[in-house]
Backbone as numpy.savetxt, mean C-alpha at the origin, in Angstrom:
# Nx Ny Nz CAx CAy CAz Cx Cy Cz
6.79 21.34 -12.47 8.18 20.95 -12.56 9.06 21.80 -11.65
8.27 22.96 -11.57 9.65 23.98 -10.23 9.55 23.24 -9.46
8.70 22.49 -8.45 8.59 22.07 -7.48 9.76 21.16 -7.42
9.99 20.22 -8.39 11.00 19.26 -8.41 11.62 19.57 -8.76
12.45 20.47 -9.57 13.54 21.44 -9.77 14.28 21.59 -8.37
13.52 22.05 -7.40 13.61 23.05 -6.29 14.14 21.61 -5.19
13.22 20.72 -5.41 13.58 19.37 -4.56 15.35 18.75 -4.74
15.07 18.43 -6.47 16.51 17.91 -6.53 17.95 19.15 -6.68
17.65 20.54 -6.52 18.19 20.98 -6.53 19.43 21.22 -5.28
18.66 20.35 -4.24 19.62 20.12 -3.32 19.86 18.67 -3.15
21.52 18.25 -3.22 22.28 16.90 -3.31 21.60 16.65 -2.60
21.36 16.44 -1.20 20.85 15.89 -0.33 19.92 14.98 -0.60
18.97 15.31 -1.62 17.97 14.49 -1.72 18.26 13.37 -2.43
18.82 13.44 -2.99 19.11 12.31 -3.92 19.92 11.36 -3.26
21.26 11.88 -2.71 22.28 11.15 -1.94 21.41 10.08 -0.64
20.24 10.73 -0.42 19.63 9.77 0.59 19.09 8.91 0.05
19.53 8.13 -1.74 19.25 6.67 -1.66 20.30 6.02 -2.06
22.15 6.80 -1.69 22.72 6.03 -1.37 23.06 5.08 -0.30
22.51 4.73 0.78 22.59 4.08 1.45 21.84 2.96 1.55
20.47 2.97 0.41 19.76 1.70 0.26 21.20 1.13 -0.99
20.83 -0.24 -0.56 21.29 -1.77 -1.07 20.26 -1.88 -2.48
20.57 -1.42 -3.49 20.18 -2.49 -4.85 21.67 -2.72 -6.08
21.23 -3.65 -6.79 21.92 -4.44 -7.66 22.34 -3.21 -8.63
21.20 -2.56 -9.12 21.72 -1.72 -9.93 21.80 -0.41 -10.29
22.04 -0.07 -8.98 22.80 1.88 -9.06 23.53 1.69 -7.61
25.05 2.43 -8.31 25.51 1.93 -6.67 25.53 3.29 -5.99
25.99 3.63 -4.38 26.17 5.06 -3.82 27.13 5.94 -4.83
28.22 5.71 -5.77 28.55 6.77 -6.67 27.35 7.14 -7.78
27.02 6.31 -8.14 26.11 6.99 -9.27 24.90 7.85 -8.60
24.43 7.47 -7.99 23.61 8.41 -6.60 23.79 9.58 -6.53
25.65 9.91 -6.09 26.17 10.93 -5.88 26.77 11.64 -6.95
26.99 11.09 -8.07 27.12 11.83 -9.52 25.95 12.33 -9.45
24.71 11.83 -9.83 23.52 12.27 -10.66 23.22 13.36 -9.48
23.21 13.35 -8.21 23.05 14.71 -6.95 23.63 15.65 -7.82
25.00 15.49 -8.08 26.58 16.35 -8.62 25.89 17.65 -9.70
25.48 16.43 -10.61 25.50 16.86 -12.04 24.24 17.77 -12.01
22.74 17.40 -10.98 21.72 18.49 -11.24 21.78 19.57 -10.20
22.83 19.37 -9.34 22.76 20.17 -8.37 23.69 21.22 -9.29
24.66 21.04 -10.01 25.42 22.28 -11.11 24.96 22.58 -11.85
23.79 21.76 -12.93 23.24 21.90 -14.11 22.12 22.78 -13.93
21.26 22.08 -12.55 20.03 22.64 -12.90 19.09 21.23 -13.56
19.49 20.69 -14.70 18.62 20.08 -15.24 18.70 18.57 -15.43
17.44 17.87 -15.53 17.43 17.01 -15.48 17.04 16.18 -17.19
17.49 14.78 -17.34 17.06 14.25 -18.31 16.37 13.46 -18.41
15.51 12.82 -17.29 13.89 12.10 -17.26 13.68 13.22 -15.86
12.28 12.75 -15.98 11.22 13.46 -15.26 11.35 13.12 -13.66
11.90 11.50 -13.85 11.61 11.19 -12.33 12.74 10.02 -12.46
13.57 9.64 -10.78 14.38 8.55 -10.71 14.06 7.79 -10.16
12.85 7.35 -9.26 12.57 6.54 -8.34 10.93 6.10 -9.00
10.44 5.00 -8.73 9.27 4.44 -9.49 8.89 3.29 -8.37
7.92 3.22 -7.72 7.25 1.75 -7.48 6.88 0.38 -8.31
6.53 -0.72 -8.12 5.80 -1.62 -8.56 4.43 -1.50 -8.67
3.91 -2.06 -9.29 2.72 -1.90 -9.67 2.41 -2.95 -8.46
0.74 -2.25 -8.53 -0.21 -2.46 -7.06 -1.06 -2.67 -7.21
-2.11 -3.71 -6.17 -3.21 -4.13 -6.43 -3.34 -5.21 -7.52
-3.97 -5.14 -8.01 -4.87 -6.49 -8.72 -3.89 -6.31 -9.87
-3.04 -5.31 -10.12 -2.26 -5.80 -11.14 -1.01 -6.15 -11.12
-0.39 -6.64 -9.74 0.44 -7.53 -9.40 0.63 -8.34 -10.01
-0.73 -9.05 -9.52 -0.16 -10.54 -10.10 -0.13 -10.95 -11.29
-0.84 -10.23 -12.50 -0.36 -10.08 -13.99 0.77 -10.40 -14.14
1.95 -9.31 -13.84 3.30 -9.53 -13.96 4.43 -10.49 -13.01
3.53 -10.86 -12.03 4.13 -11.90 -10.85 5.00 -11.02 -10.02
4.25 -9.84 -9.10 5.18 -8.72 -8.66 4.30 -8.53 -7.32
4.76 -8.22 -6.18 4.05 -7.33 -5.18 3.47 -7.06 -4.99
2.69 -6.86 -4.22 1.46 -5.53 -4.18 1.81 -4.18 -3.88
3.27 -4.22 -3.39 3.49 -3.05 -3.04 3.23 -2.70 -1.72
2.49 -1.33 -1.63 2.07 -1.16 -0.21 0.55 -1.35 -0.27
-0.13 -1.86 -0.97 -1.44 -2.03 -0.85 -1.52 -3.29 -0.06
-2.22 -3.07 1.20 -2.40 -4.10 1.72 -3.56 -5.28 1.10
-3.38 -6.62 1.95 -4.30 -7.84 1.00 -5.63 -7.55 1.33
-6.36 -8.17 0.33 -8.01 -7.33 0.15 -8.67 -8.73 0.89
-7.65 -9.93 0.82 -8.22 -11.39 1.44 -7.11 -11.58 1.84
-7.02 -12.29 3.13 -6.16 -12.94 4.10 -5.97 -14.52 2.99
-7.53 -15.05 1.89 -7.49 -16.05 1.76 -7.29 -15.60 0.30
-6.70 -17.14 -0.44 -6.35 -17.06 -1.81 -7.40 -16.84 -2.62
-7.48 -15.94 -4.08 -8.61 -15.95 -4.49 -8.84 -17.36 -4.98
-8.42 -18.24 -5.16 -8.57 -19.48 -6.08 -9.20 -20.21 -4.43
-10.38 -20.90 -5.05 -10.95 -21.45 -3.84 -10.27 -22.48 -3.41
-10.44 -22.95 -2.06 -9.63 -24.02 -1.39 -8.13 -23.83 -0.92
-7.77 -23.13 -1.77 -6.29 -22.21 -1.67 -5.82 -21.48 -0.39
-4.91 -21.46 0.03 -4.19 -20.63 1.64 -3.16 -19.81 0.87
-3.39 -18.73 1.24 -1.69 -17.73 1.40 -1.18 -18.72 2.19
0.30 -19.08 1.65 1.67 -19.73 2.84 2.13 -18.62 3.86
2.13 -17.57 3.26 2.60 -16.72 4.84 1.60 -16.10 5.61
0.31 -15.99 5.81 -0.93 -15.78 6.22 -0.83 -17.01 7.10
-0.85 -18.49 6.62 -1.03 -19.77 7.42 0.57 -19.96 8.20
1.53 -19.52 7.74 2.76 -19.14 8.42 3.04 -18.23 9.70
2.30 -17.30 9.75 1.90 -16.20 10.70 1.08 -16.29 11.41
-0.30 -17.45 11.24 -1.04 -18.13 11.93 -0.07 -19.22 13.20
0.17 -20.27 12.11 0.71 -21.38 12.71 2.12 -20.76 13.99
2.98 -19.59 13.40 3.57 -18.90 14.41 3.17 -18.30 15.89
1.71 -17.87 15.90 1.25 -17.45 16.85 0.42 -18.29 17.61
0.57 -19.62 16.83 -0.48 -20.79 17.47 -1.91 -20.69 17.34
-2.15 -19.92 16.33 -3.78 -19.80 16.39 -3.80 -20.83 14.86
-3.94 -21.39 14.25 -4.25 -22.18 13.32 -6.23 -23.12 13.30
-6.69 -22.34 14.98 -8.08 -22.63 14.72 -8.61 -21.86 14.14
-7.86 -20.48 13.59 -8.70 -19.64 12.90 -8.59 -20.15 11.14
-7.85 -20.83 10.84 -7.92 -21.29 9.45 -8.90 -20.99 8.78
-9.81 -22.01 9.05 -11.37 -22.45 8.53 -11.89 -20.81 8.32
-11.91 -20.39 9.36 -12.99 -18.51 9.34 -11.95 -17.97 8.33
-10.41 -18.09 8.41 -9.89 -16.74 7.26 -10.07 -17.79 5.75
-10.46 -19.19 5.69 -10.52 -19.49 4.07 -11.91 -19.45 3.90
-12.70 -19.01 4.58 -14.08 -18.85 4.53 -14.56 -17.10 4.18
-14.26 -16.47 4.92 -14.29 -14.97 5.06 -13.28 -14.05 4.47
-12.02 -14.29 4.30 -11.11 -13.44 4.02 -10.41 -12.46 4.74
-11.00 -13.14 5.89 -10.24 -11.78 7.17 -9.93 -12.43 8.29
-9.13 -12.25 9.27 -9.48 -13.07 11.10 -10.51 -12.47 11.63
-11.09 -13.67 12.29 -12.52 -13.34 13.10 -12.62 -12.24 14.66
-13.51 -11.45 15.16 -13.38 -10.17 15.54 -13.48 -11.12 16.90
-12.13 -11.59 17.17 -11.96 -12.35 18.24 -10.90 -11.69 19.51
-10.95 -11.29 20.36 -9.86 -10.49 21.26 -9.10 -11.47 22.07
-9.01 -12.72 21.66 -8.20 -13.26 22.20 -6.74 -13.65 20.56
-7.19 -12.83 20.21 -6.08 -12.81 18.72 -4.72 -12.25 19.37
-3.87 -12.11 19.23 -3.14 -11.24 19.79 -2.70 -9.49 18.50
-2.76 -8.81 19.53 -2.82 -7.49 18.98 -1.89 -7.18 17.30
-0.76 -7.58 17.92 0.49 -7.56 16.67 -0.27 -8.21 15.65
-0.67 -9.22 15.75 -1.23 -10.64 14.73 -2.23 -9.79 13.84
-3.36 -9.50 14.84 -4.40 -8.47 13.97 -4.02 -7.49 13.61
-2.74 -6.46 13.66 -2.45 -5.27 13.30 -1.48 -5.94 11.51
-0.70 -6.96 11.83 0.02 -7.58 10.62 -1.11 -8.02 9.67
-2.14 -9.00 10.30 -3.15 -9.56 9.03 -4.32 -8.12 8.95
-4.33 -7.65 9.26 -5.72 -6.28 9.03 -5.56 -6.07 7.34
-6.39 -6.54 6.56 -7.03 -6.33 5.68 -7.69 -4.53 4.97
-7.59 -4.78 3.61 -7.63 -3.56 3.26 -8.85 -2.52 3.61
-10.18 -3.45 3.83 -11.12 -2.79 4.53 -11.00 -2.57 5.87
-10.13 -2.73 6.62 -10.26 -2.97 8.23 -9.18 -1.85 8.41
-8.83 -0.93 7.53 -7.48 -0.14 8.02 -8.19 0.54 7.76
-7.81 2.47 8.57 -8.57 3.32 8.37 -7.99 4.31 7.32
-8.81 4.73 6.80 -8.69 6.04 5.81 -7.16 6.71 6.17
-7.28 7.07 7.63 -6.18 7.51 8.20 -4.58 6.53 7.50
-5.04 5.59 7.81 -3.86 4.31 8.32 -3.25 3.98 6.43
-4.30 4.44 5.71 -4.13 4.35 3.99 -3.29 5.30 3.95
-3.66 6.39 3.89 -2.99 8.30 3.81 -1.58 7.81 3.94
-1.41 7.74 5.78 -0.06 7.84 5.83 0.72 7.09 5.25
0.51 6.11 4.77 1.42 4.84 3.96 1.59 5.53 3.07
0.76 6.00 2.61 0.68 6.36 0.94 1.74 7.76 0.86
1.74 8.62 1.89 2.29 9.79 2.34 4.17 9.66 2.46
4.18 8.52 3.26 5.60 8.33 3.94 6.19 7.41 2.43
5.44 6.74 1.68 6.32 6.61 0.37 6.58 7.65 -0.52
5.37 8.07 -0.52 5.21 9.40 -1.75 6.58 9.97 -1.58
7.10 10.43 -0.09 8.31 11.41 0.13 9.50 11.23 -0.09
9.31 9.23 -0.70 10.84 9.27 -1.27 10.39 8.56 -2.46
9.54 9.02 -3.33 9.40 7.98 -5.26 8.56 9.61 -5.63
9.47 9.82 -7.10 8.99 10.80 -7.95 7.65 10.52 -8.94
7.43 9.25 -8.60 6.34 8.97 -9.75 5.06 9.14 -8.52
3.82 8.90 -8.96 2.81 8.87 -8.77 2.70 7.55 -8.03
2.38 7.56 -6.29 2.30 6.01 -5.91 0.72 5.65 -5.99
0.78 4.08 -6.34 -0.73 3.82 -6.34 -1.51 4.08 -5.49
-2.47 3.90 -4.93 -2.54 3.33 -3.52 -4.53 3.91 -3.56
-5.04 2.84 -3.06 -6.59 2.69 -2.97 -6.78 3.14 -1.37
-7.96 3.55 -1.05 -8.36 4.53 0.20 -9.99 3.79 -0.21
-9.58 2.63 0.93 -11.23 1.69 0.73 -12.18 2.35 2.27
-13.24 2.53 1.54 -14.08 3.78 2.70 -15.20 2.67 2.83
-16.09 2.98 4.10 -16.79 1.69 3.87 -17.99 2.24 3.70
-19.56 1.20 3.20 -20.48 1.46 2.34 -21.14 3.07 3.06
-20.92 3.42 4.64 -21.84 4.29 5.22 -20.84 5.52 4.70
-19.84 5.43 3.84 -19.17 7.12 3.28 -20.18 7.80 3.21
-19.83 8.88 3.27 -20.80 10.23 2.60 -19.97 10.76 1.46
-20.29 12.12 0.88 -19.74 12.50 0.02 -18.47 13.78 0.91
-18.85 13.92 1.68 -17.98 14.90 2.50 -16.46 13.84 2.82
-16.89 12.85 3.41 -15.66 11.75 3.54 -14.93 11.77 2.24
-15.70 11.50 1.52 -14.94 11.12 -0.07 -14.11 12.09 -0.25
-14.80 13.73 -0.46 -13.85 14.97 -0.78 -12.54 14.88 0.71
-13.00 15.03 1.92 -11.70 15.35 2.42 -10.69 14.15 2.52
-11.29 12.58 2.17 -9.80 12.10 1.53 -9.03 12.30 0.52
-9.87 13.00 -0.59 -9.02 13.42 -1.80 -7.97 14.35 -0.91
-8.90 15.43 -0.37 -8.42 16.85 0.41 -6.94 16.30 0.80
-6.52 15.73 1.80 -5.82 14.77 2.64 -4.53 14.85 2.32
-5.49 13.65 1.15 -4.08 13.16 0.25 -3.48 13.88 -0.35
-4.13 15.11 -1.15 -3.29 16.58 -1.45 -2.32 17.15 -0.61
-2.96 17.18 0.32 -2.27 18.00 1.43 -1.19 17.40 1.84
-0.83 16.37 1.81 -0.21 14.91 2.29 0.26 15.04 1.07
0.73 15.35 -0.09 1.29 15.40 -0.85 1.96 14.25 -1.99
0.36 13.22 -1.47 0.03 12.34 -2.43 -0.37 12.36 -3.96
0.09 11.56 -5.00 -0.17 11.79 -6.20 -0.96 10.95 -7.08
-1.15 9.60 -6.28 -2.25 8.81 -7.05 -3.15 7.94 -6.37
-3.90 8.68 -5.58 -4.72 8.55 -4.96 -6.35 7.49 -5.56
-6.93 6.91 -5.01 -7.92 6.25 -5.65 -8.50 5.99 -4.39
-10.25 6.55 -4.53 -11.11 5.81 -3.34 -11.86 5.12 -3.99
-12.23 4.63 -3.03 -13.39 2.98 -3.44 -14.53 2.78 -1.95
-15.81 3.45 -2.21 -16.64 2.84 -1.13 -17.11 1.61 -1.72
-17.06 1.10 -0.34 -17.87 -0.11 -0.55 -19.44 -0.35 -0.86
-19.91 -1.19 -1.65 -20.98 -1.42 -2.20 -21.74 -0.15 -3.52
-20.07 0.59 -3.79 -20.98 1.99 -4.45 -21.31 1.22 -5.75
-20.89 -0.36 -6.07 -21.45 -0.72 -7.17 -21.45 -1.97 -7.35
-22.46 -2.18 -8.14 -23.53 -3.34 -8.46 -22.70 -4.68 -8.40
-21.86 -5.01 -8.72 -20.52 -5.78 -9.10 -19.06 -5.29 -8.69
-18.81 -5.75 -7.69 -17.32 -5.37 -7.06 -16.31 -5.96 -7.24
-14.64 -5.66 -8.01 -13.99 -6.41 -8.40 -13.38 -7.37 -7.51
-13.90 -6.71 -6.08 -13.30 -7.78 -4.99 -14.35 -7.75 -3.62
-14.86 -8.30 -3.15 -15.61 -8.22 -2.42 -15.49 -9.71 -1.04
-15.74 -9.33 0.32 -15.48 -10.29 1.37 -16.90 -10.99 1.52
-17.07 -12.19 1.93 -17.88 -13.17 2.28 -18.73 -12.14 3.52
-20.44 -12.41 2.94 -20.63 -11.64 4.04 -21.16 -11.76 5.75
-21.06 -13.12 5.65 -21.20 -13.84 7.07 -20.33 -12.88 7.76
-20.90 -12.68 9.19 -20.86 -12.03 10.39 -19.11 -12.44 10.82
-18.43 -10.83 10.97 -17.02 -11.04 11.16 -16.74 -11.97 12.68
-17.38 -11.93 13.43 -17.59 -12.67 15.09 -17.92 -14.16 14.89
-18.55 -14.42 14.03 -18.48 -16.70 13.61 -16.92 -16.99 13.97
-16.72 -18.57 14.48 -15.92 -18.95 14.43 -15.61 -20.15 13.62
């Protein structure tokens, strides 16, 4: 708790979410609650800022994923399209890739994709350890709670990988960290089609 003592003990921090836009806290109350712990000292909850819930338990409540990126480009319900996946397709004029992302769950390891396209649809296995961290890092530095966030390693991890992403994310001053290699078990709650990413 010193640590966050020590954080909100300077207005500053707080006052920097008067300038985000929501419905319900406006820039005075922002700058009261700075006011009041920056004189007091103390606080009366633990934390003011909170994410949505992430991952697979989104869609329970009909909410976001948050910053967890999609684990399928394609809907889990078969036959099914994401509208903004086939929106972001049909924008860039590639719509021959349809068929491979409702088949596979990913775009095909094609270099005539255009770069942006594959960097927007890149899938949760296709981002690196690295590319997880910092997301997870650059939110952490403005939400007091614990952000979700999965660190998908792929089946050739070792155990050294595993520890220095925990390592990482410490250091990085992440708080709810979760890895997941691939294939470490028998039954995976989500798993990609395993035809060859290069088919068209």
């Amino acid at each position: 708790m010193a640590g966050g003592r020590s954080r909100y003990a300077d207005p500053a921090f707080l006052r920097r979410f008067a300038s985000l836009e929501v419905d319900s806290v406006t820039r005075g109350d922002w700058a009261a609650l700075a006011d009041d712990i920056a004189t007091t000292g103390l606080l009366r909850n633990s934390s003011t800022i909170a994410v949505p819930p992430t991952g697979r338990s989104a869609p329970v409540v009909h909410a976001s994923t948050g910053i967890e990126p999609l684990f399928r480009l394609s809907d889990d319900l078969p036959g099914h399209q994401r509208a903004d996946v086939v929106a972001a397709l049909t924008a860039a004029g590639r719509t021959d890739v349809l068929g491979f992302v409702a088949t596979h769950g990913r775009l095909p390891a094609d270099p005539t994709l255009p770069e942006r396209l594959r960097g927007v649809l890149a899938t949760a296995t296709q981002i690196s350890p690295s590319g997880h961290l910092a997301m997870a890092a650059a939110v952490q530095a403005c939400v007091d709670e614990a952000v979700s966030k999965t660190v998908n390693l792929p089946g050739t991890a070792s155990p050294t990988d595993v520890y220095d992403t925990y390592a990482t994310a410490f250091e990085l001053g992440c708080k709810g960290i979760t890895v997941y290699v691939d294939g470490s078990r028998s039954v995976q709650p989500q798993a990609l089609a395993t035809a060859p990413a290069t088919a068209r």
